[in-house]
N, C-alpha and C positions, 0 to 999 in steps of 0.2 A: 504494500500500500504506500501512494505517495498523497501525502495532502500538503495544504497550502492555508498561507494567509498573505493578504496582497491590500494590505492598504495604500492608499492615496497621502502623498505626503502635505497634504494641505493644509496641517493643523496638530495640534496635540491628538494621540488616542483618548477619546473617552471610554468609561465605564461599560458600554455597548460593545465599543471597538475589542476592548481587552478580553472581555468574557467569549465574544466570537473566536479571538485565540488562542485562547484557553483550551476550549472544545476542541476548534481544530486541531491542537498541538496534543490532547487527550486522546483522541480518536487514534490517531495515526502513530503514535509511541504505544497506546497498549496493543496496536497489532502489532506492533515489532516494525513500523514502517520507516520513511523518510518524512521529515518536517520541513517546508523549503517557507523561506520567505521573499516576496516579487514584490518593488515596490510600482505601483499604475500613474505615473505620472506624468502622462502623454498631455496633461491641461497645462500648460507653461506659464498662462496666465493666473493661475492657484498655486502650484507649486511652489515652493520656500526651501532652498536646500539646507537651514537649521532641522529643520523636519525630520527626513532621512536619517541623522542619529538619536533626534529625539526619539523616532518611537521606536528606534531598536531600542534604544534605552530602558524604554520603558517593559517594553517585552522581556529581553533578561533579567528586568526587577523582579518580574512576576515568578521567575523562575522558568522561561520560555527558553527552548534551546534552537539552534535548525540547522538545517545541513546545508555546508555546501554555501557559497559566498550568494548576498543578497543582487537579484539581480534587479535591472532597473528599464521600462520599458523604454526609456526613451533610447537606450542604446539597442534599439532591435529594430527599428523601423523598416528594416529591408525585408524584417520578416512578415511583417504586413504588406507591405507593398507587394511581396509575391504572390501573397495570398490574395488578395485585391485581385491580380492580374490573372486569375482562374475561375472570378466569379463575372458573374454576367449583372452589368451595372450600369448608369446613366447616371449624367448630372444633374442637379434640382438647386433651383436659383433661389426655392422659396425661405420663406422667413419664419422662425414658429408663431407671428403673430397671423400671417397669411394661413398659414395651416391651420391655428385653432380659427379662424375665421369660416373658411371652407366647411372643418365637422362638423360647425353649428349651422352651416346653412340651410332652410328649410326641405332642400330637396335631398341632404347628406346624408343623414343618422349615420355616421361615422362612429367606432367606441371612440373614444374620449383620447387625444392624442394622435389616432391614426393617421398616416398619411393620405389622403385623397386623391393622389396619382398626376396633380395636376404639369408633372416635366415628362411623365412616363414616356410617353410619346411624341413628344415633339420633334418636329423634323428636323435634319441639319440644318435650316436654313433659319429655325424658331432659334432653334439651341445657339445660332452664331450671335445673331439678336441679342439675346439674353446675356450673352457673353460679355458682348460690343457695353453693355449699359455699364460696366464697372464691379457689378455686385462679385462678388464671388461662390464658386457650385462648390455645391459640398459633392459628393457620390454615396450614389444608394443600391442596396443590391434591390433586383427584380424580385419579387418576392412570385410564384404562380403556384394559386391553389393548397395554399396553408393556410385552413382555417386560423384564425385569431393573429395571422403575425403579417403585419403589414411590409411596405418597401422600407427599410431601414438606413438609417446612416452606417455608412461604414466609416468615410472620412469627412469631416466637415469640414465647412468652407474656409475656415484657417488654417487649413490643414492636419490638422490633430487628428489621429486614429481613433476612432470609436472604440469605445467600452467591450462593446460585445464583440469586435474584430479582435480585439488587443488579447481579450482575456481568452478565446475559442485556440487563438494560433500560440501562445503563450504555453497556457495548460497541455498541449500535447507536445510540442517540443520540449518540455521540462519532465514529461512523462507522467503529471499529475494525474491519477486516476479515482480520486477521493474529493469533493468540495464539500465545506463546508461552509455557511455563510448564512445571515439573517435571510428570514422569510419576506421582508421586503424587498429584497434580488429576484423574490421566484417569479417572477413576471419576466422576466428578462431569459430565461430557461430557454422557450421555445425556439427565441430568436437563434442566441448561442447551440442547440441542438439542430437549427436547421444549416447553421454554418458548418458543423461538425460535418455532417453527412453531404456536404455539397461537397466539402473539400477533400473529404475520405479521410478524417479525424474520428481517433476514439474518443465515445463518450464515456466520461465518469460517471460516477455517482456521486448524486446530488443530496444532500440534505441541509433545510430549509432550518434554520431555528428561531424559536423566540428569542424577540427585543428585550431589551431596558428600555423602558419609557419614562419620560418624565412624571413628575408629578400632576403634570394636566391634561398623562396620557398621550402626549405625542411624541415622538422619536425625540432620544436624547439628545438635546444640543448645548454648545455652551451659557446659553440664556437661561436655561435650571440651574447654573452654578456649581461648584463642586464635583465635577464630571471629572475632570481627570486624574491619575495619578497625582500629578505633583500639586493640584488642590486639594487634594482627602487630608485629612488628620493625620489618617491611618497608616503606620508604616505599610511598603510595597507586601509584606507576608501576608497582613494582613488584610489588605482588599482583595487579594490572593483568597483566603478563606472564605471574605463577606461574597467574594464573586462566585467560588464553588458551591456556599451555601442555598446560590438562588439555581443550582443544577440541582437540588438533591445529595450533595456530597458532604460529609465531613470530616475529610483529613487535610490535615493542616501542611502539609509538605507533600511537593509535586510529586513525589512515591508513592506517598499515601493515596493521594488521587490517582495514582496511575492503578495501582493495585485494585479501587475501590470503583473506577469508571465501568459502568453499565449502558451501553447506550439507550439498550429499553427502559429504562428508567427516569430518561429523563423526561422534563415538564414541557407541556405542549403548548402553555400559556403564556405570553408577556408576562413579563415581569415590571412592577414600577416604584418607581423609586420613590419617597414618601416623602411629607415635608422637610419632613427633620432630615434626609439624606441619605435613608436609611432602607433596604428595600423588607420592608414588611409586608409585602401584598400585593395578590397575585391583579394583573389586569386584567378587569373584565372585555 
């Protein structure tokens, strides 16, 4: 088994972020496997290179180990680009204000986000047009006859590799065969599973887990306070423990957990974190 943790260096890890690595790094040590950590930082305009050693930092607080040097997407760009060059794609000039504009249109019932198709077909001589006006095309792949997954970005219009390109071509070159990751990625599954199988990529196995959410129930963000490592009270062992407590677990050293991880055991429910900081209670 090889699994993974691939955060975005945009920011400190929070309490969400940590507990997701946690798991993953549980998962994939008590099968005897490989732990790799990739950092996704193809947004250049987010990216902050203090970052990068912050959250290993904080990973090996936790008592997180991984194999094997941290790789970084933006030095693989070739490898996208090849991938890019095997799929069947067109440029689209649109805007996502123009897009949500189109789903709402009376004649659309679009789900909520979709694409509309409105560059699919344009002719060379639209597409040169559109060219000529300055905007810039992002590329999408042709999506035919996949229920629920629209034409997607693969590259967008300032160039940056898409999420679900970056991570499909990433995960198999590094031999990842195990994902782990919050149940608000699984929306994103079909798309990355239809890249898989166009490009003749193995798929892993996926499993979705409950959030940390804030105290008002929405995805943890820095605006709750006290999210991350180096804001807790609590020494690194310590969040360590409050963090396994909200899996089910009680051993206090990364052995103990390893010894004591069950994956059928674990809780199917959000978790939220309570005024006081503390997570007492499961979200409904």
């Amino acid at each position: 088994m090889t699994g993974r943790f691939a955060p975005s260096p945009t920011g400190d890890l929070h309490l969400g972020n940590l507990r997701t690595a946690l798991l993953a790094w549980l998962w994939a040590r008590t099968g005897g496997g490989r732990f790799l950590v990739r950092m996704e930082d193809l947004d250049r305009g987010r990216v902050r290179e203090q970052f990068y050693d912050r959250q290993l930092r904080d990973l090996a607080a936790i008592g997180l180990d991984w194999d094997g040097p941290v790789v970084r997407q933006s030095e693989r760009t070739e490898l996208y680009e090849d991938a890019i060059a095997r799929l069947d794609t067109y440029p689209c000039w649109c805007t996502r204000a123009e897009i949500r504009e189109a789903a709402s249109a009376p004649h659309g019932e679009l789900p909520e986000g979709a694409y509309p198709g409105t560059c699919r077909d344009l002719s060379s001589a639209e597409q040169a047009e559109r060219a000529a006006g300055g905007r810039p095309a992002a590329l999408r792949l042709r999506v035919e006859g996949v229920p629920g997954v629209d034409d997607f970005v693969l590259r967008r219009g300032d160039g940056a590799f898409a999420y679900n390109l970056a991570v499909v071509v990433d995960d198999a070159d590094q031999g990842v065969n195990h994902v782990v990751r919050g149940h608000d990625l699984e929306d994103s599954t079909p798309r990355q599973l239809l890249l898989m199988r166009l490009l003749g990529l193995p798929e892993p196995e996926y499993h979705h887990v409950p959030l940390i959410l804030g105290p008002d129930g929405k995805r943890l963000a820095k605006r709750h306070g006290a999210v991350t490592l180096e804001e807790r009270p609590e020494a690194p062992d310590d969040v360590r423990t409050m963090l396994a407590r909200t899996l089910g677990l009680s051993g206090r050293t990364p052995d103990e957990l390893l010894r004591e991880f069950d994956p059928s055991t674990l809780p199917t429910a959000d978790c939220r974190l309570s005024a006081d900081r503390r997570f007492d209670r499961a979200a409904s």
